[in-house]
MMTF fields as JSON, N, C-alpha, C and O atoms, coordinates in Angstrom:
{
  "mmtfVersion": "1.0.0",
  "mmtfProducer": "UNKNOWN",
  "numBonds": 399,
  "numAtoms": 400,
  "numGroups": 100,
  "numChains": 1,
  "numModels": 1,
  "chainsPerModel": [1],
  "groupsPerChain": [100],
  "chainIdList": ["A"],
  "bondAtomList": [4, 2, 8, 6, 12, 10, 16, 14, 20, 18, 24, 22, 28, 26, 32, 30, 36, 34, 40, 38, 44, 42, 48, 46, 52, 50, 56, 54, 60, 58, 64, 62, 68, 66, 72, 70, 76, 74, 80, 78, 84, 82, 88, 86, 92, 90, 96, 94, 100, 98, 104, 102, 108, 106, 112, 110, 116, 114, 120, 118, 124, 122, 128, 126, 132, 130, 136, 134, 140, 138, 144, 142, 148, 146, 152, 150, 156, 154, 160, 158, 164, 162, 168, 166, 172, 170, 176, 174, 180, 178, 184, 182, 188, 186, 192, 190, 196, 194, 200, 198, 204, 202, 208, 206, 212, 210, 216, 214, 220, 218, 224, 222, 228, 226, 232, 230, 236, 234, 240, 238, 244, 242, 248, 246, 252, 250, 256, 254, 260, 258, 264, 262, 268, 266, 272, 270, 276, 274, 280, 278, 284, 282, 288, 286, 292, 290, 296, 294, 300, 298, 304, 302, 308, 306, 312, 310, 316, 314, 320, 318, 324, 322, 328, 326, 332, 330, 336, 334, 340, 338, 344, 342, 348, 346, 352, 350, 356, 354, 360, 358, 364, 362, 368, 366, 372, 370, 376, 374, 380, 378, 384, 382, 388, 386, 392, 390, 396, 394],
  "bondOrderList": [1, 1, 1, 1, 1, 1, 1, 1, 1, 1, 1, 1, 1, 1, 1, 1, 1, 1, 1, 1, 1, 1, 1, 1, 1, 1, 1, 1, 1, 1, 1, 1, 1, 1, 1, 1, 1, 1, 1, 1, 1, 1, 1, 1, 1, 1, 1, 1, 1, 1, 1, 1, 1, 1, 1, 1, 1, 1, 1, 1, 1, 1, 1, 1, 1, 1, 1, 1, 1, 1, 1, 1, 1, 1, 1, 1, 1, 1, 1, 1, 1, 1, 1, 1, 1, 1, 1, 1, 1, 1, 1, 1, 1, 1, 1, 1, 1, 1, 1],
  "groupList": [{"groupName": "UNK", "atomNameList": ["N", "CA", "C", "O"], "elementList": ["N", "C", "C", "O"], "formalChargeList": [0, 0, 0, 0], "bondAtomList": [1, 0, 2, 1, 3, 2], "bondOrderList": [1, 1, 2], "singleLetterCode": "X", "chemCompType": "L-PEPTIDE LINKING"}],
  "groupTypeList": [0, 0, 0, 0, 0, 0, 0, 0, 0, 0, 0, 0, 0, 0, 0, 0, 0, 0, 0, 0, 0, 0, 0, 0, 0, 0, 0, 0, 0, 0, 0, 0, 0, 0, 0, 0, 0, 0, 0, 0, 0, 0, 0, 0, 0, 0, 0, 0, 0, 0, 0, 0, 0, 0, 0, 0, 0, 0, 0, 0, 0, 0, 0, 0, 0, 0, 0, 0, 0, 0, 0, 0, 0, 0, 0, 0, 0, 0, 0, 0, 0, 0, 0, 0, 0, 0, 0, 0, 0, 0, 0, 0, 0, 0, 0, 0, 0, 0, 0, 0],
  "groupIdList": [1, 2, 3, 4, 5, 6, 7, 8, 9, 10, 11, 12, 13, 14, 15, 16, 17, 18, 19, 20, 21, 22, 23, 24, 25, 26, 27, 28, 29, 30, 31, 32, 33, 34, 35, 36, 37, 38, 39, 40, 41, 42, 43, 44, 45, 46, 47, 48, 49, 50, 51, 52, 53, 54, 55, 56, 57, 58, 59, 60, 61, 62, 63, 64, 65, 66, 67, 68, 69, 70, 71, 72, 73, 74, 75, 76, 77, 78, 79, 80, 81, 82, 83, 84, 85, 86, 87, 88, 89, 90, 91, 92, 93, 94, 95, 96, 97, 98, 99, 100],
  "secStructList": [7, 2, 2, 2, 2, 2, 2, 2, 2, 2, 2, 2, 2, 2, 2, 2, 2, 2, 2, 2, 2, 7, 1, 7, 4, 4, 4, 1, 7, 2, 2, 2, 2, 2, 2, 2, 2, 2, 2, 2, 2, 2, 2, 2, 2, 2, 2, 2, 2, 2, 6, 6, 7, 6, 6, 1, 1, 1, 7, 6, 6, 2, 2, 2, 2, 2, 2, 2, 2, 2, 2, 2, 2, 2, 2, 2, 2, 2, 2, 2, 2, 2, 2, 2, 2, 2, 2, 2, 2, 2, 2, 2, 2, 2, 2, 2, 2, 2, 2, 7],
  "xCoordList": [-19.158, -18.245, -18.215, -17.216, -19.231, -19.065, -18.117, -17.63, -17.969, -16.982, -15.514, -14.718, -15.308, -14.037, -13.797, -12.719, -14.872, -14.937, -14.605, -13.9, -15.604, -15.226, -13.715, -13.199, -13.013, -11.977, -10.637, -9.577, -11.301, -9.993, -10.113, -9.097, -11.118, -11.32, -10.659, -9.449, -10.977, -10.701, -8.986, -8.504, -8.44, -7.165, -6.401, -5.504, -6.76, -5.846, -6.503, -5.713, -6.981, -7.839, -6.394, -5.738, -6.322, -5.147, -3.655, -3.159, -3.192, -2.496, -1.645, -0.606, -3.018, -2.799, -2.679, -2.159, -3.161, -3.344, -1.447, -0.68, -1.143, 0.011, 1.348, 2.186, 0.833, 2.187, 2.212, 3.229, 0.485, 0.916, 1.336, 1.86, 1.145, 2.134, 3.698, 4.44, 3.799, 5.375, 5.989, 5.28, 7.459, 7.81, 9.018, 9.709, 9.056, 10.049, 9.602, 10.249, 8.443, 7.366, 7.623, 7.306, 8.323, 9.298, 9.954, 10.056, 10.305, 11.738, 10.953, 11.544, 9.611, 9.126, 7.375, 6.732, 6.874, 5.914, 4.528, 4.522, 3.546, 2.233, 1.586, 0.952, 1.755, 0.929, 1.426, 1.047, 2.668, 3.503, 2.622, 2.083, 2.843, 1.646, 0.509, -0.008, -0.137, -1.408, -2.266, -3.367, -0.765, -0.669, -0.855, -1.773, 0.667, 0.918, -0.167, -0.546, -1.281, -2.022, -3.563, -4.472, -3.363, -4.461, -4.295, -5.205, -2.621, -2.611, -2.138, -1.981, -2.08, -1.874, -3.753, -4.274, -4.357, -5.587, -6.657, -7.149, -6.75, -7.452, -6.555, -7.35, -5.72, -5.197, -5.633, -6.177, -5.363, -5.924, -7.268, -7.61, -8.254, -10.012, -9.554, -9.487, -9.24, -9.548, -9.057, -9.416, -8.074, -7.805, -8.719, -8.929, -9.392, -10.404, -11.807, -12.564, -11.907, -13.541, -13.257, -14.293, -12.014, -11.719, -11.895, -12.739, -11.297, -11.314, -12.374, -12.618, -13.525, -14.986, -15.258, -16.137, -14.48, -14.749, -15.992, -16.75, -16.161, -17.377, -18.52, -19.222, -19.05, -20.255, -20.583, -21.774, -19.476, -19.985, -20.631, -20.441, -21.462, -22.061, -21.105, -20.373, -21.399, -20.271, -18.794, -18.0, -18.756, -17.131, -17.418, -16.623, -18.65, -18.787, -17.925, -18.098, -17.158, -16.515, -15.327, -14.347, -15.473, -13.219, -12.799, -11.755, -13.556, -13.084, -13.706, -13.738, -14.113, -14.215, -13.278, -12.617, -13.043, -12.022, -10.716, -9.845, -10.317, -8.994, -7.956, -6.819, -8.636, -7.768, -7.243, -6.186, -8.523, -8.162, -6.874, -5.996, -7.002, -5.946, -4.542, -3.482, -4.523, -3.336, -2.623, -1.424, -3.858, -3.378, -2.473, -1.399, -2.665, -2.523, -1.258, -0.218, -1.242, 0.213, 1.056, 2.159, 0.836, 2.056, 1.959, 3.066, 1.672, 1.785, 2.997, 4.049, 2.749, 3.216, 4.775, 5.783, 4.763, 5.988, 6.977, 8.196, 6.41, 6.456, 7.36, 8.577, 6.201, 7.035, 8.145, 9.219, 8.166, 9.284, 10.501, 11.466, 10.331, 11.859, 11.742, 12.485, 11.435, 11.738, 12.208, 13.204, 11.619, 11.841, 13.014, 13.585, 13.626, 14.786, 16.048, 17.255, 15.524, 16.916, 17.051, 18.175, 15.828, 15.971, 16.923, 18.041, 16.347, 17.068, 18.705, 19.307, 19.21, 19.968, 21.167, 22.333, 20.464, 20.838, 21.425, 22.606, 20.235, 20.48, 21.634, 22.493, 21.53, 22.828, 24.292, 25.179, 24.5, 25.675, 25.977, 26.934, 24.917, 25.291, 25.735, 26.615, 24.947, 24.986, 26.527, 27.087, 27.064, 28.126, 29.324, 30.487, 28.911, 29.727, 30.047, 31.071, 28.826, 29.186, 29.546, 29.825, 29.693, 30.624, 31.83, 32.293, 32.799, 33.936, 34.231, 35.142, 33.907, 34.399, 35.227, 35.715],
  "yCoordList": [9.269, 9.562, 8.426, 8.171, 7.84, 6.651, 5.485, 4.87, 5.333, 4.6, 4.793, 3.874, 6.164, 6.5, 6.187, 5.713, 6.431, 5.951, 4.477, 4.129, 3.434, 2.565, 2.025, 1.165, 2.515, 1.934, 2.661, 2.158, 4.025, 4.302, 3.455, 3.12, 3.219, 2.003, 1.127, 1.251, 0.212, -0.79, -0.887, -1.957, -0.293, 0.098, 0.044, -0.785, 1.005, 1.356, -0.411, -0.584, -0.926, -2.29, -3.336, -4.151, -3.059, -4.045, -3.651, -4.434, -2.222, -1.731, -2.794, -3.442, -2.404, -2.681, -4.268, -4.77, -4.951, -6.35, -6.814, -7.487, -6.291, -6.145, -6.297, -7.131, -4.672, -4.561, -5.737, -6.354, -6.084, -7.274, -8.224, -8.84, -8.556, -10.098, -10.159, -11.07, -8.779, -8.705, -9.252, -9.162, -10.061, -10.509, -9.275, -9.344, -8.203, -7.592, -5.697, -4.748, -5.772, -4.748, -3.639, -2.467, -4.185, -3.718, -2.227, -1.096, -2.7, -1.699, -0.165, 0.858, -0.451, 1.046, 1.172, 0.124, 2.062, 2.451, 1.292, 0.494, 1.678, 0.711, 1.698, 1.226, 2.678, 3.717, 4.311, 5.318, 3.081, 3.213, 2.698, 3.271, 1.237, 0.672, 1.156, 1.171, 1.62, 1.573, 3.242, 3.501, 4.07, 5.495, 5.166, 5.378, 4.328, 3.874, 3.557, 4.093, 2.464, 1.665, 2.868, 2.93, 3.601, 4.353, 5.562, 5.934, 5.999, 7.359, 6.309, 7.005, 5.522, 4.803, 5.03, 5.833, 3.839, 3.247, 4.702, 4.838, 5.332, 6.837, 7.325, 7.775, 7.324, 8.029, 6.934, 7.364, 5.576, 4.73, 4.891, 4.723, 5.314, 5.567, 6.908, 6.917, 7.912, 9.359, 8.914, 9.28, 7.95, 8.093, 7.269, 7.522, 5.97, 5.57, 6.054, 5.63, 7.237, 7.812, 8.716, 9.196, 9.416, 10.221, 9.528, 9.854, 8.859, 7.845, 7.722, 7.575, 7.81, 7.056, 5.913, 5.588, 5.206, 3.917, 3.813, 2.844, 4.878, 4.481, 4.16, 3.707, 4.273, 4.913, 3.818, 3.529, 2.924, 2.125, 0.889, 0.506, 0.378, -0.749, -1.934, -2.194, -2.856, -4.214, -3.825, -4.573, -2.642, -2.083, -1.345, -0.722, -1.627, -0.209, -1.122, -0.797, -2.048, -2.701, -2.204, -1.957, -2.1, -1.773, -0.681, -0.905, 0.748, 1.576, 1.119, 2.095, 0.107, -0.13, -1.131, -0.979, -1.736, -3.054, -2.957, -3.206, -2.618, -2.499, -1.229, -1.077, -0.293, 0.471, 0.002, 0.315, -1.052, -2.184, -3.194, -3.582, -3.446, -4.521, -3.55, -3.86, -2.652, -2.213, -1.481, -1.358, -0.992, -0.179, -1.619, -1.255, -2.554, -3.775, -3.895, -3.87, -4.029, -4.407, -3.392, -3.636, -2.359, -1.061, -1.265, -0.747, -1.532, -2.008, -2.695, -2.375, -3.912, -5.198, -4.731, -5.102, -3.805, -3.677, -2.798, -2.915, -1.958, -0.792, -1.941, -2.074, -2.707, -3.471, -4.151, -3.944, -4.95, -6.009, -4.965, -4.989, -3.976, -2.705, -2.32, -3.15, -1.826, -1.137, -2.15, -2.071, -2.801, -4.496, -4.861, -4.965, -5.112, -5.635, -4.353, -4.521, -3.397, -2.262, -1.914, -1.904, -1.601, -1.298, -2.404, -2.128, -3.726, -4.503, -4.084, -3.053, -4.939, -3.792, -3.121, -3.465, -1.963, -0.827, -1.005, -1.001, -1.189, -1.954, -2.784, -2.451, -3.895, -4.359, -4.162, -4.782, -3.265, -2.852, -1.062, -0.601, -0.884, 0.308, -0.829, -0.605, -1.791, -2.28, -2.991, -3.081, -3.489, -4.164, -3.044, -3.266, -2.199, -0.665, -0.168, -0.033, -0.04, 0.034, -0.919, -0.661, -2.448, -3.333, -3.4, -3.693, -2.967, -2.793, -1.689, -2.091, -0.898, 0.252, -0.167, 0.687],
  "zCoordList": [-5.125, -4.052, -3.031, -2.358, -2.964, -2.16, -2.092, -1.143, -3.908, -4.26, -3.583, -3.387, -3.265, -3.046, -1.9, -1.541, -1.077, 0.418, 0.931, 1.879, -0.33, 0.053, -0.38, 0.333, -1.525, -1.972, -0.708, -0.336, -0.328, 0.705, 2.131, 2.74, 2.487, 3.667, 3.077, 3.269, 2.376, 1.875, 1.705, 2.074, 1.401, 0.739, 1.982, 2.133, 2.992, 4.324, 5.279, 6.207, 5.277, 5.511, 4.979, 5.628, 4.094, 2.701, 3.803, 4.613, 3.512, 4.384, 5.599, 5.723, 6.412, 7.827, 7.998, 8.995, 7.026, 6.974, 6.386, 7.075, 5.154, 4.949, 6.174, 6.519, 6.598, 7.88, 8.815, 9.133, 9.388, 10.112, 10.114, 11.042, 8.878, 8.131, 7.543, 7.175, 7.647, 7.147, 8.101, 9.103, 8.438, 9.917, 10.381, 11.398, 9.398, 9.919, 9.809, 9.367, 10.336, 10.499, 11.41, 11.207, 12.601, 13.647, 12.849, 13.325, 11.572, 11.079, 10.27, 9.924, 10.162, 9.92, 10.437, 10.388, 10.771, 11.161, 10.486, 9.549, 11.429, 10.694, 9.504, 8.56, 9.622, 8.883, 7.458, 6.859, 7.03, 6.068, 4.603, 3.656, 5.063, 4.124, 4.06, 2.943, 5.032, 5.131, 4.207, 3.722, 4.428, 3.437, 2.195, 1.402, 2.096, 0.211, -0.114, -1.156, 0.653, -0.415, -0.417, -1.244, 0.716, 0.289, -1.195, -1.936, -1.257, -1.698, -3.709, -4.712, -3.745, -4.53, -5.073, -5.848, -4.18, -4.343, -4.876, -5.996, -4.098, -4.417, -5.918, -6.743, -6.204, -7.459, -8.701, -9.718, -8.532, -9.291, -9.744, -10.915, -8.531, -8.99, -9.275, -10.504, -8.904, -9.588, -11.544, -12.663, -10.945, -12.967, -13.857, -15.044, -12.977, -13.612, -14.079, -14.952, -13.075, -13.092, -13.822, -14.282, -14.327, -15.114, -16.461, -17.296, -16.547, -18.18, -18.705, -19.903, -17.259, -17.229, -17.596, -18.394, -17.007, -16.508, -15.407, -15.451, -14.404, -13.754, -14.064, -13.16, -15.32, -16.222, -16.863, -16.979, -17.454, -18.656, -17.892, -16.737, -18.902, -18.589, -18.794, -19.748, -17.147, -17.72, -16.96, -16.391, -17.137, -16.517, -14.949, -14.245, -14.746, -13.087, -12.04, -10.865, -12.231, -10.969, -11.31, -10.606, -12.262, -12.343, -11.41, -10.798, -11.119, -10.468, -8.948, -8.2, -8.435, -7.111, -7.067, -6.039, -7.467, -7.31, -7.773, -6.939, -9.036, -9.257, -8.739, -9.185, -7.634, -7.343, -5.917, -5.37, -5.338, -3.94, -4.327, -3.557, -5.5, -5.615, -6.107, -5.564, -6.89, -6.947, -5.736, -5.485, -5.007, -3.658, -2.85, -2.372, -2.734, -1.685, -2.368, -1.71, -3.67, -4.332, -4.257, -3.767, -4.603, -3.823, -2.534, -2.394, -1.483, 0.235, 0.139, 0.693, -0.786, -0.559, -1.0, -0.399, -2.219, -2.6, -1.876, -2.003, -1.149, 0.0, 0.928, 1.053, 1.519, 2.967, 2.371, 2.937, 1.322, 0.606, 0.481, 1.244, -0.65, -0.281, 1.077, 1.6, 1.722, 2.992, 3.982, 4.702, 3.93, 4.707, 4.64, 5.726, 3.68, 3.503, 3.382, 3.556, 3.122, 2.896, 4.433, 4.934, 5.264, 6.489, 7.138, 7.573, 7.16, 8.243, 7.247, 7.549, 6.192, 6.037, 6.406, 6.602, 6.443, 7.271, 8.475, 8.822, 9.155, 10.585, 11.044, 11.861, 10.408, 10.352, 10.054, 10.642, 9.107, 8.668, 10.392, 11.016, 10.341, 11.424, 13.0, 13.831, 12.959, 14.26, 14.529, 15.621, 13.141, 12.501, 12.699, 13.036, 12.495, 12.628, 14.45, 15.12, 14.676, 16.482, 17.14, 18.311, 16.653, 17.197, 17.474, 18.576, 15.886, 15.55, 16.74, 17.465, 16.985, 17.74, 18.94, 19.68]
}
């Protein structure tokens, strides 16, 4: 269980590191990424420790580490769509209350 602990720190850590580097972060909440890569990252180890991957010899890193890196990469893919559909958005509404 510890494992899980550390991979959901770790994950919402990835997250928050994410949102701050996006430059257009402004357009949705901090706690966006920082959800995805946890609720991602935790489902990744529940399916690894299920497989039992935790157990084997040679393999006990895969379920601490590869659910950190896939959690960070759903973040990343999270801010990149939202990022760009939001602004967007934005623009075409703001483009819209101009015309008026």
């Amino acid at each position: 269980m510890l494992s899980l602990t550390i991979v959901v720190l770790a994950t919402a850590a990835a997250g928050f590191i994410v949102w701050a580097n996006d430059k257009r972060h402004t357009k949705y909440g901090a706690g966006l990424p920082a959800g995805v890569a946890v609720a991602v990252g935790a489902l990744t180890w529940i399916i690894l420790m299920a497989a039992g991957f935790g157990y084997l010899p040679g393999l006990t890193w895969l379920p601490w580490v590869l659910p950190i890196v896939v959690g960070a990469a759903a973040a990343v893919a999270v801010v990149l769509y939202l990022g760009r559909s939001r602004a967007r958005q934005d623009a075409r509404r703001l483009t819209a209350i101009l015309r008026r």
